[in-house]
N, C-alpha and C positions, 0 to 999 in steps of 0.2 A: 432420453433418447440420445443416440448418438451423433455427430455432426452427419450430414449427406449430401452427397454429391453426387447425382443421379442428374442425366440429361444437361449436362455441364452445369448444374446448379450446387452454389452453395448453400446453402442455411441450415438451420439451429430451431429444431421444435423442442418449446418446455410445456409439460402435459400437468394439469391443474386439477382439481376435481371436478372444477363445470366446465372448463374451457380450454382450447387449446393455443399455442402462441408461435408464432414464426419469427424468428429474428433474423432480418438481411444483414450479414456481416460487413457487407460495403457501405449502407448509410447507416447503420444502424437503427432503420425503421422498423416497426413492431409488430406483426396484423396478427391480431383477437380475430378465434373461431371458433367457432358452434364445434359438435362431431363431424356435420354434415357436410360444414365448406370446410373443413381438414379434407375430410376423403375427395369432396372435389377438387383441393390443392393438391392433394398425395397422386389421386390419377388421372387428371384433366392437365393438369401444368407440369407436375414432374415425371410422371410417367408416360406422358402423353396420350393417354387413351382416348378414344373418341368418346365425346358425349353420351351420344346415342347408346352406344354400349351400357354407361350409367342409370340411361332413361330403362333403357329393357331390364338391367336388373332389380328397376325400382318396379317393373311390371311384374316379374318374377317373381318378386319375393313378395309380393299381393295377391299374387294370383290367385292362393288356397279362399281368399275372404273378396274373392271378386262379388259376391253376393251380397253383402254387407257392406262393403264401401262403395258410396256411390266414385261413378266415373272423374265426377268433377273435383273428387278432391283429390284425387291421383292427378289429375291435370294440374291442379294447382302447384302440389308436392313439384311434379314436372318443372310448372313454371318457376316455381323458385330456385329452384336445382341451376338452371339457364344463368336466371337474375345473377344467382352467388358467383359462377364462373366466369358470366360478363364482368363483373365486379374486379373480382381476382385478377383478371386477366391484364384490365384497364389499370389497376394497382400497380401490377407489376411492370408495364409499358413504361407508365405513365413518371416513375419514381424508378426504374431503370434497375430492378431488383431481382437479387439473387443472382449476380454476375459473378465468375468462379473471380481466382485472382490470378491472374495472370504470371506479374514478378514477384517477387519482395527483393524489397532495396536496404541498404544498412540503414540503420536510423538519421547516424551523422557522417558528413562527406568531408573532406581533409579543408576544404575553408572554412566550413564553420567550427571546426576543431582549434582552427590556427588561431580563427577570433579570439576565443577561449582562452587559448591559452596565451596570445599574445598581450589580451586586454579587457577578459571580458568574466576573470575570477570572482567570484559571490564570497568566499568563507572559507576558513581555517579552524578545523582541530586542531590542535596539540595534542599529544597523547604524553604525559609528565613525566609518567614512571612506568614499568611494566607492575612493580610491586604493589601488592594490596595487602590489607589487612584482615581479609575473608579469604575464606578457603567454599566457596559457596559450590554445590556437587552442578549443577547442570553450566559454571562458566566456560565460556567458550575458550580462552584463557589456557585453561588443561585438555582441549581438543585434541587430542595426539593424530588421529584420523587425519584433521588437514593441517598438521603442522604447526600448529601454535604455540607457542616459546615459553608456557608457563610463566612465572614469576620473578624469573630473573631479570639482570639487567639494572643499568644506574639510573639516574635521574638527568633531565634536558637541563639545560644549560640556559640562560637568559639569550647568553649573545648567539645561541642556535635559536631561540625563541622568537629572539629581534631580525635574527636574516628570513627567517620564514615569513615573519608580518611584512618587511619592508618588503618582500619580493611578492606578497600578495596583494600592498599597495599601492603597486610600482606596474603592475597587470591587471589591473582591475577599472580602466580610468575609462572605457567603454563599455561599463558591463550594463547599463541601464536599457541602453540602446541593443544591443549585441539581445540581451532577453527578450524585449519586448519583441523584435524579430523573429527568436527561436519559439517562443511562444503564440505567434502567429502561424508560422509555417509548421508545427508539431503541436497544434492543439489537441488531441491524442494521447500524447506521454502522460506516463504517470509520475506525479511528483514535480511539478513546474517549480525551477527557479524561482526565488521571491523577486520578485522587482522592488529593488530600496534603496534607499541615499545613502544607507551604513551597511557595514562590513559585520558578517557576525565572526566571530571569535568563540571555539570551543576551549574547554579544558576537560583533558579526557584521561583514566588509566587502564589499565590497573586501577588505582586509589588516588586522584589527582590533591587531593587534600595530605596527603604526604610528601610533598612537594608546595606547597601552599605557597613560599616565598617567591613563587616563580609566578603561581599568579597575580600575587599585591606587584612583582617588577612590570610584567607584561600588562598590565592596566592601566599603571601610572605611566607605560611609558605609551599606550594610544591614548591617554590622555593628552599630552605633551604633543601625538601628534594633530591630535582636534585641534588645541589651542590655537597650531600654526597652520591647517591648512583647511580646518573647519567640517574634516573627513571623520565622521562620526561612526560609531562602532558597539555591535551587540553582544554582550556578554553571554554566558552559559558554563555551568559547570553539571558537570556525569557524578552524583555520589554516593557511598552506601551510606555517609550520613553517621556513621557510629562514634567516631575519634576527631570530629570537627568541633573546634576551641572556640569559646563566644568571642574571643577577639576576629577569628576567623569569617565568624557571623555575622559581624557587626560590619566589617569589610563588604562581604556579599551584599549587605541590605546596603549600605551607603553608595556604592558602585551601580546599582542595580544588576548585581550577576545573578542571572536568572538559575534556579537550582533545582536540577532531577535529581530527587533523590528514589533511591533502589528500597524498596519497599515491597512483597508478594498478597501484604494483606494482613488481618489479624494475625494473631501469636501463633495459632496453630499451622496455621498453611505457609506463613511468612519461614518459622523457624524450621521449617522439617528437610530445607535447602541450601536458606541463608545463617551460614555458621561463620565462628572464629574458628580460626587455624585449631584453638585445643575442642573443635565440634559442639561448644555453648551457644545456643541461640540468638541473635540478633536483634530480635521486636524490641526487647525492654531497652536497650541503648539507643535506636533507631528514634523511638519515640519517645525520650527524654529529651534528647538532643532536637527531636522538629517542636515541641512544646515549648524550650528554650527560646528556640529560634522565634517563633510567632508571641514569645514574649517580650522580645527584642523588637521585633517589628513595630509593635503596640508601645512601648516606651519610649521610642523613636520618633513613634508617628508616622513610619513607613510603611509601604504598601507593600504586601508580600510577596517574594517574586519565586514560589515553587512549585513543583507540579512533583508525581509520583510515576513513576515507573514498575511493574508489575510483569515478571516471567511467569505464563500464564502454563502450570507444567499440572497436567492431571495424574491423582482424580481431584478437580476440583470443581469446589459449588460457586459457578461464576456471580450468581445472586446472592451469596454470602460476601463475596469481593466488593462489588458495586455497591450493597449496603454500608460496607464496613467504611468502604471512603467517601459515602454520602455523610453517612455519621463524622467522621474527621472533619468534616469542612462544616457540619452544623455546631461544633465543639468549639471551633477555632473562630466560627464566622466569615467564613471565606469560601473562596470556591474555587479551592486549588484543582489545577484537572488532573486527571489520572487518565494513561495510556497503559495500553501493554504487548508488550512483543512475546514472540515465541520463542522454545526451545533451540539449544544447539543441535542441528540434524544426528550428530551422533549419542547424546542425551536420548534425545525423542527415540532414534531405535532402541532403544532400550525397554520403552515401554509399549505394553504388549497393544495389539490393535482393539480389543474392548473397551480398555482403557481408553484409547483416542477416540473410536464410538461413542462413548458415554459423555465424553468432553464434549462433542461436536452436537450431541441430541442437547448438553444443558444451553451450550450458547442459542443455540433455536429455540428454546423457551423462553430465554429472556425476548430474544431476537421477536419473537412473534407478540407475545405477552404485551410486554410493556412497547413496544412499537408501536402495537395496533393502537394501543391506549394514545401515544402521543402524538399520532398521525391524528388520530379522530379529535383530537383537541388541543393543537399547540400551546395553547396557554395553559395545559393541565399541571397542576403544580407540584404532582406527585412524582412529575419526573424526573429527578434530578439531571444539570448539566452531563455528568462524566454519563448518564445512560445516553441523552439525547445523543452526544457524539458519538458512542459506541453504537447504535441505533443507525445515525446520520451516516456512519463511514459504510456501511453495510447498504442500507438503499442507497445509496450515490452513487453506487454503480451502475444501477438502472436511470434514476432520477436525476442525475450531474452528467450522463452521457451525451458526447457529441450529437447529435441529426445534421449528416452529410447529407450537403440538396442533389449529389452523383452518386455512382456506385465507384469501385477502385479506380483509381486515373491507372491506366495499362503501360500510358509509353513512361510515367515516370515511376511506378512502381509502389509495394506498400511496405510501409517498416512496422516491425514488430516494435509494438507500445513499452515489452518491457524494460530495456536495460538504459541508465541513465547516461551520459554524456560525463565522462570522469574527468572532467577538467573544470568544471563548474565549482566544487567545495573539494578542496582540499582534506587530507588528515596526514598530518606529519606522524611518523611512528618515534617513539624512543631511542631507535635505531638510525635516525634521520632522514626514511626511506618516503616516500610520497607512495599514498592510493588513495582509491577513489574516495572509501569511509572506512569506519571503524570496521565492519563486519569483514572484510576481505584485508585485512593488513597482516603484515606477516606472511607473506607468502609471494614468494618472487613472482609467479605466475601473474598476479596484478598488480605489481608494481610498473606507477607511471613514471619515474622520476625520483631525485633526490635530494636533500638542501643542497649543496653544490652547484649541479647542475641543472636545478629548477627543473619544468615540466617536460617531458619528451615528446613530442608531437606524434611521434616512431614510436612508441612504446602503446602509446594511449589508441593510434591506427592499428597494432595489431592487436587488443586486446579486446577492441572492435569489430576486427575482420575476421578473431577467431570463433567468436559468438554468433556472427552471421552466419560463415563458415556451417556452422555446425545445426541452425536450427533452419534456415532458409529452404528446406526442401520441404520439412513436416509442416513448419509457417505454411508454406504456398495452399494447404488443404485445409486451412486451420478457421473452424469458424470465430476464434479465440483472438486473433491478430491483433483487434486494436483493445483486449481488454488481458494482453499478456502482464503480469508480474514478476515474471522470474528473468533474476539480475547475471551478471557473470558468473555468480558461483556455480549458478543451477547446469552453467553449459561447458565445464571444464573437460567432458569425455560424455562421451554417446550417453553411459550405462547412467551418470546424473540426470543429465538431460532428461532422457528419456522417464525416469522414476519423478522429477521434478514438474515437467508439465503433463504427467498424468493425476500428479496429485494438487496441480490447481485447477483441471481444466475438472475436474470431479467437487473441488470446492465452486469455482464458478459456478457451473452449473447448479447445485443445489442451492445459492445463493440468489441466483437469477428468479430461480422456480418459487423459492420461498418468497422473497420480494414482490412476485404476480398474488401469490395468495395471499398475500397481507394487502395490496392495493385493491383485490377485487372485494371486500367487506366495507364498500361502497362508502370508502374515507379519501380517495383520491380519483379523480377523473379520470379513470386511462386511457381517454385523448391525451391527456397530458404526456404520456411516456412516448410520444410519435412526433411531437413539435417539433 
């Protein structure tokens, strides 16, 4: 059903096969109904109608078998009718629910931006090179749509790589504090800063393993800077993983550089995307080179530090994917995780809407499948890790939700959950342009900043205030507000926008609804989803 706003009320009904559910978008409390106290909700509270009115049509509609029912149990029906309203009624007093929303306010306000940016940075990409060694068809890379620079371009430089770190060490010396605040006051957002002693440090491309010397220089020299001032620092490299040298490997595992490697899954699904420039498949170099590597790991005695990456681009059998990298980590002995993201938007228009159909019914097979199973028996050992998390990210958005003990505060306003705070992690481009991450670089529109001139305060306010700007009107009606995901890109012009949060507020939703029928097969208390 669709959000409603009838009698200045907001909420959100998802319809089950036995039950019905109301969600207050101000606290995000939950009320479980029958049919019966739905329609007492629908016209008693939101419609207003008088009781009585309700009571005569439960006369009415007995009338024909007045002869057959005794009086008392229409009385009773009556009495309960009362009960459920008094109920309802006292629910909603009581827990201040279903209150429209008055403002919406920007997320972040020009002080806590300055914090950010004067002292309060988390982490730097580096982006190495633009050049890669694939030509893989859905990279965003060859986006022409929004501008993105293909493969050209040289390689960064050490002493660009060293003014970037020392200027994110040099602004970073309150960030623990500066978090834990932002994290109090925005417990909401999606995506919270980590609160940490060390810095993470990305290495990013194109193909950052084409540039390799730049990360053994950028290592050893935060090395160098632990030594002296005991500021400790997380590694990570982005890789497709195919033309990485064991001396290269041997580096990663000594250092502890944590390694995504670009992997879609078995040979078939993997290669039908992931190509060399001359259009040869990828799997068999892919996975010579990660065998290599967990050979190294084992002769070392080191602990393996990789995970997989997965473009998840249909038609694909997502239970063939999940098995394929259960199997890889029972081979290996390990229990690398596997994530995966989605297609470039202009990729995905390409493929027709059956298609996305078909993807979206097999995720909710697993989704329900194997959920229910691991819900009803956390120890069950059939589950593998990478499902639990795939499982886990999916219910956490009902089960990891806030319970606000108010409805909206009015005079200060409410901020849309989705867009991040772009001064928090860095990504240096090739180009030596600052933005937020890798997904929006390249494109002056988000750019906050650049090595030279470090971060813009001005730049990063209006990239802010253009996002506000643009969604604050549809926000204000929005039963969606504090469970928004769509970032800067989604809000560049009306006609994104608009295409953008209709197509989360339709995953949401079915996500929500699926999530209640897997909790009501009486594996989880749903008191619990109201705490």
């Amino acid at each position: 059903m669709n959000s409603t706003k009838e009698k200045n009320f907001l909420y959100k009904c998802f319809k089950t096969d036995d039950f019905w559910y109301v969600l207050d978008p101000g606290t995000n409390y939950i009320l479980k109904m029958d049919e019966y106290d739905f329609e007492i909700f629908q016209r008693t509270i939101v419609n207003d109608e008088p009781l009585n009115d309700i009571l005569l049509d439960l006369a009415n509609k007995y009338d024909h078998v007045m002869d057959t029912l005794m009086h008392e149990q229409i009385q009773s029906v009556q009495s309960g009718i009362k009960y459920s309203h008094d109920i309802l009624q006292e629910a909603i007093i009581y827990r201040n629910l279903f209150k429209p929303i008055v403002k919406v306010r920007q997320s972040f306000v020009h002080e806590m931006i300055k914090d950010y940016v004067s002292d309060g940075l988390t982490g730097l990409c580096l982006e190495l090179t633009r050049q890669c060694n694939l030509r893989c068809s859905y990279c965003s890379w060859q986006d022409k749509q929004h501008n993105k620079p293909g493969y050209s371009g040289g390689f960064m430089t050490f002493m660009q790589a060293k003014k970037a770190i020392d200027y994110l060490i040099t602004h970073s010396i309150r960030r623990i504090e500066i978090q834990k605040n932002f994290n109090y006051i925005n417990n909401m957002q999606n995506g919270f800063f980590r609160v940490s002693d060390e810095l993470g440090i990305g290495f990013y491309g194109g193909e950052p393993t084409l540039n390799f010397s730049l990360v053994e220089n950028v290592v050893n020299y935060c090395r160098t800077i632990t030594e002296k001032t005991g500021q400790g620092f997380l590694f990570h490299i982005t890789s497709n993983f195919c033309e990485v040298t064991e001396e290269q490997m041997e580096f990663c595992i000594n250092n502890r550089i944590h390694i995504l490697i670009s992997l879609d899954g078995p040979r078939h699904i993997n290669d039908r995307y992931r190509k060399f420039a001359n259009g040869e498949g990828t799997f068999d170099c892919i996975m010579n080179n990660v065998r290599k590597y967990r050979q190294l790991c084992k002769k070392m005695n080191k602990r393996s530090e990789c995970s997989f990456n997965s473009v998840l681009v249909p038609p694909t059998n997502y239970d063939e994917i999940y098995s394929f990298f259960d199997q890889l980590n029972e081979e290996f002995g390990d229990s690398s995780r596997f994530s995966s993201c989605k297609m470039t938007d202009s990729f995905c228009a390409n493929v027709n809407q059956k298609t996305l159909d078909e993807r979206n019914q097999n995720i909710f097979y697993i989704y329900k499948e194997k959920g229910l199973e691991w819900i009803s028996n956390k120890d069950c050992t059939s589950i593998s890790q990478n499902m639990i998390t795939f499982i886990y990210d999916i219910l956490g958005i009902i089960l990891n939700r806030t319970i606000f003990p108010k409805s909206f505060c009015h005079d200060c306003g409410v901020p849309r959950s989705g867009p991040c705070l772009p001064a928090g992690r860095l990504y240096l481009s090739s180009d030596l342009k600052y933005y937020p991450c890798e997904r929006i670089a390249h494109n002056a529109y988000f750019e906050v900043g650049d090595l030279d001139s470090g971060l813009s305060v001005e730049k990063i306010e209006t990239l802010i205030k253009r996002d506000f700007e643009m969604t604050k009107e549809k926000c204000k009606n929005c039963w969606a507000i504090r469970y928004c995901r769509l970032c800067y890109k989604d809000t560049v012009n009306q006609e994104t926008f608009e295409e953008s949060c209709k197509k989360w507020l339709k995953t949401l939703e079915s996500t929500i609804c699926n999530t209640l029928k897997i909790l009501e097969k009486n594996v989880v208390d749903l008191e619990k989803l109201s705490r």
